[in-house]
PQR file with spaces between the fields and no chain letter, atoms N, CA, C, O and H, PARSE charges and radii, in Angstrom:
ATOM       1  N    UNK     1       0.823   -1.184    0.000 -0.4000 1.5000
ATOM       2  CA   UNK     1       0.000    0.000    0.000 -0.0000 2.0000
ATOM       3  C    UNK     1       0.862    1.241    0.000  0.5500 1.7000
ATOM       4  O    UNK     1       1.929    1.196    0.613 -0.5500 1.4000
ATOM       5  N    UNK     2       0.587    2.079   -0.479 -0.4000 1.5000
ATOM       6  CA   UNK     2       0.819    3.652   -0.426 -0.0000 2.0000
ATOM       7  C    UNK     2       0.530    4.181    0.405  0.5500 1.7000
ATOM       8  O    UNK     2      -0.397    3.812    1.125 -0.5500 1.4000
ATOM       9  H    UNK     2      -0.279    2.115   -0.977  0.4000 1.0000
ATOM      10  N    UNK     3       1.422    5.545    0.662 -0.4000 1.5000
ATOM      11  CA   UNK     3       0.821    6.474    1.943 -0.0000 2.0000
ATOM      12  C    UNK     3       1.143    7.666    1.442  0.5500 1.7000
ATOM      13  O    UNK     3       1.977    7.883    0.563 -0.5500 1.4000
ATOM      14  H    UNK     3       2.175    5.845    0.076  0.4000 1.0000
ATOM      15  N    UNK     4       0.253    8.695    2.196 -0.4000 1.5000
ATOM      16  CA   UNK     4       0.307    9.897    1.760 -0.0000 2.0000
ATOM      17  C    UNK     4       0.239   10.927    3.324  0.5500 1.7000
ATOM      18  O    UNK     4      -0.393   10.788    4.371 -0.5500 1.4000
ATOM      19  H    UNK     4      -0.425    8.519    2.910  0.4000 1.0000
ATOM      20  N    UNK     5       1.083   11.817    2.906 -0.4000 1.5000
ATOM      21  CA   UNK     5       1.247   12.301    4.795 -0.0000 2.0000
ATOM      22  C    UNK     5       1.136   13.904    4.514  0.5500 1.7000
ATOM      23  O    UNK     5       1.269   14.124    3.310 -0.5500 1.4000
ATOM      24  H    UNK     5       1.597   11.929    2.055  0.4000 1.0000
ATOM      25  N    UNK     6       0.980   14.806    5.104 -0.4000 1.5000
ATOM      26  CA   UNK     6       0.875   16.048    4.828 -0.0000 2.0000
ATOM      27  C    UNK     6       0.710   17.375    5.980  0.5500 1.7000
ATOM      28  O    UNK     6       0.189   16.792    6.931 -0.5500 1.4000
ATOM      29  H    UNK     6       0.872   14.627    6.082  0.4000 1.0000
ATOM      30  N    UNK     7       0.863   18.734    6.369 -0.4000 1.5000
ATOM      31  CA   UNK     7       0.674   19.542    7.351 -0.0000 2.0000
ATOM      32  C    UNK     7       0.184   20.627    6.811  0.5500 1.7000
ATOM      33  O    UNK     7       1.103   21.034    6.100 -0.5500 1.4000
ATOM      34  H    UNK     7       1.287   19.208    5.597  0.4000 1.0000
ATOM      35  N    UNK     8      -0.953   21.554    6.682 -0.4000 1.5000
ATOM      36  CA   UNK     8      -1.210   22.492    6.489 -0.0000 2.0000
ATOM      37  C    UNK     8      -0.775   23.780    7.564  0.5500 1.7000
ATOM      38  O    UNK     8      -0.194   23.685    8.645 -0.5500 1.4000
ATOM      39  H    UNK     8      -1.699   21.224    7.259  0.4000 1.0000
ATOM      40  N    UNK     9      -1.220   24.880    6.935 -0.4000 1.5000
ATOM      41  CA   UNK     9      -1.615   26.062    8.005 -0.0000 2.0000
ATOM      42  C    UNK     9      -2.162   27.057    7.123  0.5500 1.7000
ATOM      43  O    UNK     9      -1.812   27.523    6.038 -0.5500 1.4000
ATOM      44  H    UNK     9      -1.692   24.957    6.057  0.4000 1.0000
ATOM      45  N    UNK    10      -3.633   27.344    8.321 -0.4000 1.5000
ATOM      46  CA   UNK    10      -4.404   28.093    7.505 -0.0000 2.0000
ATOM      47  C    UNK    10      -4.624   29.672    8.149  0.5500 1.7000
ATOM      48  O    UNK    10      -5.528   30.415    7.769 -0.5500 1.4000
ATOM      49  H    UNK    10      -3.918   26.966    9.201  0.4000 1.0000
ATOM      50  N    UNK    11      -3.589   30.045    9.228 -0.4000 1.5000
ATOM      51  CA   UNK    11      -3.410   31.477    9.741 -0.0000 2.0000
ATOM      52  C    UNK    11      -1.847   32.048    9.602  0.5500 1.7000
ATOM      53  O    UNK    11      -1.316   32.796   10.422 -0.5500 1.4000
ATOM      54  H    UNK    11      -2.854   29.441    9.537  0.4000 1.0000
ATOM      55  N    UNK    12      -1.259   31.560    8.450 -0.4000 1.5000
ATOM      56  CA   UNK    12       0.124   31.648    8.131 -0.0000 2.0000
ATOM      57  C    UNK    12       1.270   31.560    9.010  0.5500 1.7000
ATOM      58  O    UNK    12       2.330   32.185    8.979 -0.5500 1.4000
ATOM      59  H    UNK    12      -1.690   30.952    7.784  0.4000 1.0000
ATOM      60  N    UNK    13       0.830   30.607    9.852 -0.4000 1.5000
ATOM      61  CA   UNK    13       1.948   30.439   11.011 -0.0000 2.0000
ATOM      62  C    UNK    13       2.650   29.288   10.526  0.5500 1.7000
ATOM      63  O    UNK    13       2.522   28.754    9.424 -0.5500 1.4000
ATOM      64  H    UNK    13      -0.031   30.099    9.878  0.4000 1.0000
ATOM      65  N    UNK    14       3.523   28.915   11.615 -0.4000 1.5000
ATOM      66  CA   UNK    14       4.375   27.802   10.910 -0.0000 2.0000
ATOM      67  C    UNK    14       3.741   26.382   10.848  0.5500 1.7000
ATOM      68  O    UNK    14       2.817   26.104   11.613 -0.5500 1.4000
ATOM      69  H    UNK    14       3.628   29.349   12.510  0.4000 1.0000
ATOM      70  N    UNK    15       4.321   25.291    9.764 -0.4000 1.5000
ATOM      71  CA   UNK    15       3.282   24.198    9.631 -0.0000 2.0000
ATOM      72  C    UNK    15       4.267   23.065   10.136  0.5500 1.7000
ATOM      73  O    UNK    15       4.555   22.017    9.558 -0.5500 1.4000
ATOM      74  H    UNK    15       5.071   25.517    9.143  0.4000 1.0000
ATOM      75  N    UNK    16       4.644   23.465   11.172 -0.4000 1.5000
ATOM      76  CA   UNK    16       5.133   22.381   12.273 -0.0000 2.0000
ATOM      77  C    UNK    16       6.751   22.319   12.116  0.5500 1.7000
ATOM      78  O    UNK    16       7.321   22.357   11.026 -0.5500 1.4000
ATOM      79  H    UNK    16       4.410   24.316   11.641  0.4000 1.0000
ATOM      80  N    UNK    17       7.370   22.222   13.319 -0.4000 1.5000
ATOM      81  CA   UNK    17       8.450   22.329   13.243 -0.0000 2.0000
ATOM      82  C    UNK    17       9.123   20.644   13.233  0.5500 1.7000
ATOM      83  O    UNK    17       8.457   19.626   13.046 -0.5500 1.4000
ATOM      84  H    UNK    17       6.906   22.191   14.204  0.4000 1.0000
ATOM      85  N    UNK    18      10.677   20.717   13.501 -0.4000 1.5000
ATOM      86  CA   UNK    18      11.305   19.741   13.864 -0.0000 2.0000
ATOM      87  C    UNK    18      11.446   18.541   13.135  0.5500 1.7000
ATOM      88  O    UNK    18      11.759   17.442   13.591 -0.5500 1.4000
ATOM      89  H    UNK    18      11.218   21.544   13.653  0.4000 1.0000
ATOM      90  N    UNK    19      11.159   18.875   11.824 -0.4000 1.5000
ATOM      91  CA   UNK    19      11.200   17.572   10.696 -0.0000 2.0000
ATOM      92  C    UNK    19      10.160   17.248   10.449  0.5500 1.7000
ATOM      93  O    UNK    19      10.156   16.320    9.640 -0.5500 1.4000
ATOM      94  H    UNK    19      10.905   19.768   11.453  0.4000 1.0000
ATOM      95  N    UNK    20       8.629   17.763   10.952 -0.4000 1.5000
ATOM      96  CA   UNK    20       7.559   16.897   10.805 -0.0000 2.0000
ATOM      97  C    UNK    20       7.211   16.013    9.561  0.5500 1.7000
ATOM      98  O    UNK    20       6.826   14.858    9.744 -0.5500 1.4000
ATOM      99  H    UNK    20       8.632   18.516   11.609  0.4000 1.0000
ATOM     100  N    UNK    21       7.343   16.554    8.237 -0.4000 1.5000
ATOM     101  CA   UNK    21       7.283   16.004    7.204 -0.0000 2.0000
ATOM     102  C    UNK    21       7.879   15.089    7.263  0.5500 1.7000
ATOM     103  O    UNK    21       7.277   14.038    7.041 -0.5500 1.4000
ATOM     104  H    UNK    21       7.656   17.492    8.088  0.4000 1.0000
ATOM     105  N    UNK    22       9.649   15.016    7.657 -0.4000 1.5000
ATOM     106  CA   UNK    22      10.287   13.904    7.315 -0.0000 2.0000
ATOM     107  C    UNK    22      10.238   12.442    8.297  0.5500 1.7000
ATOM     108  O    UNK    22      10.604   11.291    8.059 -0.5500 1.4000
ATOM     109  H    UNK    22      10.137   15.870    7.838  0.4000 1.0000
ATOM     110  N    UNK    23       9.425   13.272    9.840 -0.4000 1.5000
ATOM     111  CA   UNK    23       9.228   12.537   10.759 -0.0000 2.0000
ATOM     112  C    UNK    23       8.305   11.420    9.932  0.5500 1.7000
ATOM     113  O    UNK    23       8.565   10.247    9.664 -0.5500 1.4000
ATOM     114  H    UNK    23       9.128   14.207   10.033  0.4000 1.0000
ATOM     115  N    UNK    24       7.047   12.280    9.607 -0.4000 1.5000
ATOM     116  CA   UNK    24       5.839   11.309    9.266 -0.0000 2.0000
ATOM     117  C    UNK    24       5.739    9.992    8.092  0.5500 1.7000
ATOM     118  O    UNK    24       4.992    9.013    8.099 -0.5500 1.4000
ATOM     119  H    UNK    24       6.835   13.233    9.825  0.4000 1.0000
ATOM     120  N    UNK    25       7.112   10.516    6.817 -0.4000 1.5000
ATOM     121  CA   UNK    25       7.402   10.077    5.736 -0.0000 2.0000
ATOM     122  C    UNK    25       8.157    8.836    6.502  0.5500 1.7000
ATOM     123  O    UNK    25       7.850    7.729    6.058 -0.5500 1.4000
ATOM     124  H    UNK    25       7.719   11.311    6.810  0.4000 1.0000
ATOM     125  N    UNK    26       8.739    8.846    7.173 -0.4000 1.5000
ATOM     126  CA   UNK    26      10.206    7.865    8.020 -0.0000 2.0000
ATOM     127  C    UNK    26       9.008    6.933    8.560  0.5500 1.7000
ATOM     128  O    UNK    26       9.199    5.749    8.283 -0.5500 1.4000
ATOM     129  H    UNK    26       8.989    9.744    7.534  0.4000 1.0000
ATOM     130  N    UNK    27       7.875    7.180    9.233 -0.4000 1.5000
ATOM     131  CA   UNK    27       6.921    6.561    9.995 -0.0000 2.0000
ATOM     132  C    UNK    27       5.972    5.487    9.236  0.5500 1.7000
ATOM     133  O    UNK    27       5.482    4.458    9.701 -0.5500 1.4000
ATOM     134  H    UNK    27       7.720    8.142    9.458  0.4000 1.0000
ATOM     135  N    UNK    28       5.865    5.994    8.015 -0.4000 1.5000
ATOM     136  CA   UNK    28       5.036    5.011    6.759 -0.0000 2.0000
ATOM     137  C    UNK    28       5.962    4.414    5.644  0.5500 1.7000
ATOM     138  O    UNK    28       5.541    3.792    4.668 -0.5500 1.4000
ATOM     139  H    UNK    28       6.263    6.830    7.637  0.4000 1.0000
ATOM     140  N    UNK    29       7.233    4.673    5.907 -0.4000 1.5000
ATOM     141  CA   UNK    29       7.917    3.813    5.015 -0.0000 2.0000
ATOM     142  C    UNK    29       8.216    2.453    4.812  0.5500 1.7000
ATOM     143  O    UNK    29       9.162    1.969    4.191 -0.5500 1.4000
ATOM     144  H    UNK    29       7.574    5.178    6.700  0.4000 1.0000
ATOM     145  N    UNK    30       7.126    1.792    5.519 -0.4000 1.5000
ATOM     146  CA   UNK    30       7.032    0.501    5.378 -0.0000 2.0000
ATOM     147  C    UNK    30       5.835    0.480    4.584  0.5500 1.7000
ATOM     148  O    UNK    30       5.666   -0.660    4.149 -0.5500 1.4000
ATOM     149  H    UNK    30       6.358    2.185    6.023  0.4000 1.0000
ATOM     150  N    UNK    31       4.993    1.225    4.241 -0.4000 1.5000
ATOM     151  CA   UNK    31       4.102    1.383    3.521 -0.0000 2.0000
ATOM     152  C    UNK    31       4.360    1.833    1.767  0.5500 1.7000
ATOM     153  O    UNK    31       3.449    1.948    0.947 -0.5500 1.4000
ATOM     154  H    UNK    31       5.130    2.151    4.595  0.4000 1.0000
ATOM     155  N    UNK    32       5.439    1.983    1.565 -0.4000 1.5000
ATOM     156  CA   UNK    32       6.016    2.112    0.710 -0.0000 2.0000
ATOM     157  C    UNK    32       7.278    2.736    0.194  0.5500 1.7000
ATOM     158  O    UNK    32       7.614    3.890   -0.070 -0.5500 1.4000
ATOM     159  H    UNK    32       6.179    1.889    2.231  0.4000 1.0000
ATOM     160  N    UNK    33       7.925    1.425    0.140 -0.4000 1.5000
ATOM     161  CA   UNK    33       9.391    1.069    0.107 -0.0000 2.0000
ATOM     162  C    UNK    33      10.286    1.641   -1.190  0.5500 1.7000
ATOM     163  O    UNK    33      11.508    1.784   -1.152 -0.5500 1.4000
ATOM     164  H    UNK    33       7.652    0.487    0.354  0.4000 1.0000
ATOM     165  N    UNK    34       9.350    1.970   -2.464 -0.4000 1.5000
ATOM     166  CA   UNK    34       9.899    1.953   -3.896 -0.0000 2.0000
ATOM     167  C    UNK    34       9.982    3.343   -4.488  0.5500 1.7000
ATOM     168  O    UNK    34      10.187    3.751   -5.631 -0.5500 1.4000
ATOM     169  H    UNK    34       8.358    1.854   -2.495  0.4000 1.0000
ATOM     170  N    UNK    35       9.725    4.007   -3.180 -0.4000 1.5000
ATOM     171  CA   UNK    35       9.900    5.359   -4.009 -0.0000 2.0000
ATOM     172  C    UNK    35       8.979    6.636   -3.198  0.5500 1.7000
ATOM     173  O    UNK    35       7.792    6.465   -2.921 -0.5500 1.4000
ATOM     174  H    UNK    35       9.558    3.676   -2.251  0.4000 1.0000
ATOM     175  N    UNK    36       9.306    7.203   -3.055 -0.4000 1.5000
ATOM     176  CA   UNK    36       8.705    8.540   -2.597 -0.0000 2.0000
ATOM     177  C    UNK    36       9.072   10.175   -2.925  0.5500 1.7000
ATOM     178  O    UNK    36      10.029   10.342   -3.681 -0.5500 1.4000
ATOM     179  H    UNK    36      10.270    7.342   -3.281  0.4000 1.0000
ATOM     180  N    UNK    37       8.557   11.083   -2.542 -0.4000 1.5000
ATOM     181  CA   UNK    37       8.121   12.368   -3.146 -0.0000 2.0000
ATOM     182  C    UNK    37       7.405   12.997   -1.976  0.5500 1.7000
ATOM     183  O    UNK    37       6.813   12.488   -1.024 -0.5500 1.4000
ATOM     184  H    UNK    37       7.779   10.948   -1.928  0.4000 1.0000
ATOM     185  N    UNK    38       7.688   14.575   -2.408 -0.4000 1.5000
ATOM     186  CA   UNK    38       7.348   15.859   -1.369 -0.0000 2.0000
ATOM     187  C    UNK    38       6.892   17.027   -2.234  0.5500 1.7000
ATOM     188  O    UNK    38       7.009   17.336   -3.420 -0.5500 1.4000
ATOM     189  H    UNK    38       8.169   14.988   -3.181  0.4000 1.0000
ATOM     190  N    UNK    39       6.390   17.487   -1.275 -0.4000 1.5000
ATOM     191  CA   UNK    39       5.953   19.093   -2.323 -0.0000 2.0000
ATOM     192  C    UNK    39       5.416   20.153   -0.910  0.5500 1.7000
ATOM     193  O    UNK    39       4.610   19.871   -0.023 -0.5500 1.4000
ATOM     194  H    UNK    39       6.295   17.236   -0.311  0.4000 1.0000
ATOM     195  N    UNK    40       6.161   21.354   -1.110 -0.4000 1.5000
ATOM     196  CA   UNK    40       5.649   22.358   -0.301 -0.0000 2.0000
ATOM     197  C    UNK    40       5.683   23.602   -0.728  0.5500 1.7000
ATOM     198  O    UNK    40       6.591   24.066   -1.418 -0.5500 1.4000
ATOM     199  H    UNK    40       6.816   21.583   -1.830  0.4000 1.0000
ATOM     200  N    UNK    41       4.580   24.279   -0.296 -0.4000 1.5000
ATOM     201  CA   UNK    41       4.981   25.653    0.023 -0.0000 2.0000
ATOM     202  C    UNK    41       4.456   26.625    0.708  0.5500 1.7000
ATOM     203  O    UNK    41       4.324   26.257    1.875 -0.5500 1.4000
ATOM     204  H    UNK    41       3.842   23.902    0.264  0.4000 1.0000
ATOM     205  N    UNK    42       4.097   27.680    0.546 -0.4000 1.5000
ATOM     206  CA   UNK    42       3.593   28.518    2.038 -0.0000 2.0000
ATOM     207  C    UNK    42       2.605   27.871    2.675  0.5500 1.7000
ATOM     208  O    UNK    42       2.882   27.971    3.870 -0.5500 1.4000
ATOM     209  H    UNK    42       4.205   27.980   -0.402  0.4000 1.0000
ATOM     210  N    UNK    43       1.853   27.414    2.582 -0.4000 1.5000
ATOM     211  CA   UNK    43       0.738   27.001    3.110 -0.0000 2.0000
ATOM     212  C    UNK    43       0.794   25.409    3.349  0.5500 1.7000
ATOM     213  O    UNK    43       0.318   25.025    4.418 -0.5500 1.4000
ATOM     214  H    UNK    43       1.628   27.333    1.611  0.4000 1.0000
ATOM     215  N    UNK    44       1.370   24.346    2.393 -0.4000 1.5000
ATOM     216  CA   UNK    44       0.899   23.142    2.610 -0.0000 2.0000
ATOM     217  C    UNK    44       2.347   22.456    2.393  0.5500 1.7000
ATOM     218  O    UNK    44       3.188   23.023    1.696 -0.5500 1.4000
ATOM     219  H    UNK    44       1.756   24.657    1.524  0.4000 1.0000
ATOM     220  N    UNK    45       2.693   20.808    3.220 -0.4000 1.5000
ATOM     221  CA   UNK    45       3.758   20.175    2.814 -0.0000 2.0000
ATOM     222  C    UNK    45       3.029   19.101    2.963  0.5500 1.7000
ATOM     223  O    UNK    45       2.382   18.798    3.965 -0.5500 1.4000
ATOM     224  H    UNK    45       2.009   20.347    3.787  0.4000 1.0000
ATOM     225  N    UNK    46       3.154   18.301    1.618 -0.4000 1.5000
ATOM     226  CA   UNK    46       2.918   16.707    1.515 -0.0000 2.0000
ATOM     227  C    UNK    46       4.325   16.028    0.949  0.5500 1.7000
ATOM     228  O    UNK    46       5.414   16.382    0.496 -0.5500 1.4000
ATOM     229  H    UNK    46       3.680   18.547    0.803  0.4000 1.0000
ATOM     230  N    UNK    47       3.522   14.713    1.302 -0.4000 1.5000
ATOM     231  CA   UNK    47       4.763   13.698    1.152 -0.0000 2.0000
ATOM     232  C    UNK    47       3.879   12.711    0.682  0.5500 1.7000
ATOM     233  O    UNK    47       2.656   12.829    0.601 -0.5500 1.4000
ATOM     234  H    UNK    47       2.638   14.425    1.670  0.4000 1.0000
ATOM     235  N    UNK    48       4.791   11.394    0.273 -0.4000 1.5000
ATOM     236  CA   UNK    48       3.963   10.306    0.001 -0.0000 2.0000
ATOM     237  C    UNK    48       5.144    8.983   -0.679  0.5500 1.7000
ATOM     238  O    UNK    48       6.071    8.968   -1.489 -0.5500 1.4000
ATOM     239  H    UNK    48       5.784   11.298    0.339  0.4000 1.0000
ATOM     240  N    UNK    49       4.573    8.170    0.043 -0.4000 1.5000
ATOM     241  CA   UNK    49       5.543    6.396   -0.287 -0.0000 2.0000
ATOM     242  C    UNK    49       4.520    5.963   -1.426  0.5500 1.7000
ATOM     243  O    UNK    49       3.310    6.166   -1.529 -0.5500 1.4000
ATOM     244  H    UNK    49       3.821    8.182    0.701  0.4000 1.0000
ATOM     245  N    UNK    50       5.517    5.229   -2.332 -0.4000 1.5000
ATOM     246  CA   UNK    50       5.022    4.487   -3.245 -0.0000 2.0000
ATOM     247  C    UNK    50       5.688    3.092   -2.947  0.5500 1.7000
ATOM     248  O    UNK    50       6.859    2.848   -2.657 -0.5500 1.4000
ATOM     249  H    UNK    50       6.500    5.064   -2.249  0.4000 1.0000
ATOM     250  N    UNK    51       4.501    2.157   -3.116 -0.4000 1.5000
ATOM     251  CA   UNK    51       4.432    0.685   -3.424 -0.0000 2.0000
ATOM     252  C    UNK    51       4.642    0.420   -4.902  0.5500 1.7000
ATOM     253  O    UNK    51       3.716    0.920   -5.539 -0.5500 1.4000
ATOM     254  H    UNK    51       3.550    2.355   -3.352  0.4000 1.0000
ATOM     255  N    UNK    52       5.299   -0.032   -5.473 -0.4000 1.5000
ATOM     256  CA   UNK    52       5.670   -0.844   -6.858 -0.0000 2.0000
ATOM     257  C    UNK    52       5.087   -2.142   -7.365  0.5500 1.7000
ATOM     258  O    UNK    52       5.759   -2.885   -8.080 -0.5500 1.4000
ATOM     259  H    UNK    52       6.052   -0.438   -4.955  0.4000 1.0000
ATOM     260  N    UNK    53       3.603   -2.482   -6.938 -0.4000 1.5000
ATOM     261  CA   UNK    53       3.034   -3.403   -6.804 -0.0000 2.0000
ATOM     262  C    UNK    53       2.984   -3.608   -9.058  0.5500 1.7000
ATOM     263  O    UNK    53       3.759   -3.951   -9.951 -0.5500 1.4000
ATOM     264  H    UNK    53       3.057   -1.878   -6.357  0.4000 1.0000
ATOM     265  N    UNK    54       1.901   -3.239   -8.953 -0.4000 1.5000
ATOM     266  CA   UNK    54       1.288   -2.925  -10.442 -0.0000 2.0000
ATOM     267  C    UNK    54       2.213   -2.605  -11.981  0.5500 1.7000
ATOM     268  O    UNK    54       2.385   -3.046  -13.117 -0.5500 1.4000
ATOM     269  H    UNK    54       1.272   -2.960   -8.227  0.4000 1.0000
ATOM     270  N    UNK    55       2.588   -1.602  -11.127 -0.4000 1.5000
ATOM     271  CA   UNK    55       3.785   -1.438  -12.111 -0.0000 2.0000
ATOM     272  C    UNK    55       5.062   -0.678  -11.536  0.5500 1.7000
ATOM     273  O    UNK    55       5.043    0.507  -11.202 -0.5500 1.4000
ATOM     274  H    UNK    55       2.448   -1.244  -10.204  0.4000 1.0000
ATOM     275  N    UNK    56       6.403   -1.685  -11.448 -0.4000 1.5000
ATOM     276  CA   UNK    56       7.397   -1.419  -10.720 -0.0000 2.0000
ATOM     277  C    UNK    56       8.475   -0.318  -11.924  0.5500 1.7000
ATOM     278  O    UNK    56       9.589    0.149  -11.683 -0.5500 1.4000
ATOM     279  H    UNK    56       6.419   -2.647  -11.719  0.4000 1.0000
ATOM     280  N    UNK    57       7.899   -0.216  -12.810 -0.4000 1.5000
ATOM     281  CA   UNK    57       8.982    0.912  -13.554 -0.0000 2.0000
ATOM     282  C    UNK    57       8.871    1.960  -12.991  0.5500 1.7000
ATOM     283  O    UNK    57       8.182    2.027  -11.973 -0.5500 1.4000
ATOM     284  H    UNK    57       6.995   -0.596  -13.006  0.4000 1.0000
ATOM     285  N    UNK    58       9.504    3.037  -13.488 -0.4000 1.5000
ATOM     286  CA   UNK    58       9.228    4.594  -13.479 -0.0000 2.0000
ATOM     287  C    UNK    58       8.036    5.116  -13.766  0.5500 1.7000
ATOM     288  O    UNK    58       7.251    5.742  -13.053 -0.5500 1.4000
ATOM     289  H    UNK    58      10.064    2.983  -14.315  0.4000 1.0000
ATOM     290  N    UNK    59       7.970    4.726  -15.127 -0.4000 1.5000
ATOM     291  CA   UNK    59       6.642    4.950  -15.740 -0.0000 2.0000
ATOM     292  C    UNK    59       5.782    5.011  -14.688  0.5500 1.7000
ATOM     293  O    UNK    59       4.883    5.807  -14.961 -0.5500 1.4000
ATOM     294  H    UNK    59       8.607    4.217  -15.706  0.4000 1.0000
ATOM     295  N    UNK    60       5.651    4.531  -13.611 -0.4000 1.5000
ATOM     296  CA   UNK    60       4.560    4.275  -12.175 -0.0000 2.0000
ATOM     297  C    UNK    60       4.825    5.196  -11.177  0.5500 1.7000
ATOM     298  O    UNK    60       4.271    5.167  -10.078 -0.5500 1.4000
ATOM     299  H    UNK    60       6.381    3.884  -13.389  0.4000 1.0000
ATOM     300  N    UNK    61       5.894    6.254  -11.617 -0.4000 1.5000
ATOM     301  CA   UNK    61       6.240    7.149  -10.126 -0.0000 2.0000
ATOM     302  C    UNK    61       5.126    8.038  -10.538  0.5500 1.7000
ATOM     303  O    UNK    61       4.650    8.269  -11.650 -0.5500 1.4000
ATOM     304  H    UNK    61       6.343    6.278  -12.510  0.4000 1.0000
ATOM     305  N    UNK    62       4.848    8.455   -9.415 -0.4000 1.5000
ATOM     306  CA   UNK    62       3.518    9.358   -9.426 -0.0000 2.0000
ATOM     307  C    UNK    62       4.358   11.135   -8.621  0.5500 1.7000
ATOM     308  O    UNK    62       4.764   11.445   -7.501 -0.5500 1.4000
ATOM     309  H    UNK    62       5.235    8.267   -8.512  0.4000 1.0000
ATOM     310  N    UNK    63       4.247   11.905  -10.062 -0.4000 1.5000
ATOM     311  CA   UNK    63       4.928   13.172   -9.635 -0.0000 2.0000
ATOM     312  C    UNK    63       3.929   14.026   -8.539  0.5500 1.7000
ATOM     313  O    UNK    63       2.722   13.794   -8.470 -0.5500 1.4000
ATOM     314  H    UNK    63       3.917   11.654  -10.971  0.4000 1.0000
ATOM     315  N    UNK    64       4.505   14.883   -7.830 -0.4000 1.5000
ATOM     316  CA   UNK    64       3.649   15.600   -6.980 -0.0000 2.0000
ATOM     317  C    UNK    64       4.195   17.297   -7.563  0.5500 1.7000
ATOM     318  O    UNK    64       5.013   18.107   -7.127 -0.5500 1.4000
ATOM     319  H    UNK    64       5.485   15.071   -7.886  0.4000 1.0000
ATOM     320  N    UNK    65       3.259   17.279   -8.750 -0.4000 1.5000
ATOM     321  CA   UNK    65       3.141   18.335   -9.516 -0.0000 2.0000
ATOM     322  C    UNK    65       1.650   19.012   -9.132  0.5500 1.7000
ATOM     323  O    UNK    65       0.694   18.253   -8.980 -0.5500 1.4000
ATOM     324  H    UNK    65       2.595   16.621   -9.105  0.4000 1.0000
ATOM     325  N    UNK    66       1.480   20.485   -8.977 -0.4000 1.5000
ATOM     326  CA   UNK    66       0.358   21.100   -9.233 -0.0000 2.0000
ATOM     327  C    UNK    66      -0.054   21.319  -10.663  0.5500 1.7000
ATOM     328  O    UNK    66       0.769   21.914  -11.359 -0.5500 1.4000
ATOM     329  H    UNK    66       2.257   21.102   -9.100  0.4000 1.0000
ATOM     330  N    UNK    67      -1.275   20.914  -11.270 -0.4000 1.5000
ATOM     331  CA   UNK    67      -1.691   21.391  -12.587 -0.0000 2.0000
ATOM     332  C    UNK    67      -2.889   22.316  -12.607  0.5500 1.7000
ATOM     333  O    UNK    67      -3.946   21.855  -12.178 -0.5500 1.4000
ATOM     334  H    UNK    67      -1.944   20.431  -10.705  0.4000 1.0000
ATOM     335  N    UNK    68      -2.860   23.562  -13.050 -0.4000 1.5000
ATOM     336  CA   UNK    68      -4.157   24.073  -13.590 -0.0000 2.0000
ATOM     337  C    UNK    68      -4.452   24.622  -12.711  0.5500 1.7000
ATOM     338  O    UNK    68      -5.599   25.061  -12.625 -0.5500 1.4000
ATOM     339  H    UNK    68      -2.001   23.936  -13.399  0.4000 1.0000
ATOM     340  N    UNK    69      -3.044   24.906  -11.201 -0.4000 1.5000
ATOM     341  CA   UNK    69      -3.348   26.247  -10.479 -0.0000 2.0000
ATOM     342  C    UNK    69      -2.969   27.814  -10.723  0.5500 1.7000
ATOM     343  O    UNK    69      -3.377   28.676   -9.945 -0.5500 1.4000
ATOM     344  H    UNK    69      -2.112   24.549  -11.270  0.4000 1.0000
């Protein structure tokens, strides 16, 4: 399985200190071993493990691109 982990803030304060992202990413990486990805910026940081079940190429990495904002 896949995981997907993330911290907002919606009064522009800080969106957690002390590694949280990398804390939470380190915490589900048994959830997916084959690859992972981040994306932040003022407002939001996600992360997310990929499983290589289906299809273990590249072709299967799933970018954490914004489109069509």
């Amino acid at each position: 399985m896949c995981g997907i982990v993330g911290l907002m803030t919606v009064d522009g304060g800080p969106r957690g200190g002390g590694g949280g992202l990398e804390s939470m990413m380190s915490a589900i990486a048994h959830r997916g071993p084959d690859g992972h990805g981040r994306y932040t910026d003022e407002t939001v940081q996600l992360g997310h493990r990929r499983l290589s079940i289906l299809d273990p190429t590249e072709a299967g990495a799933q970018p954490m691109e914004r489109h069509g904002v």
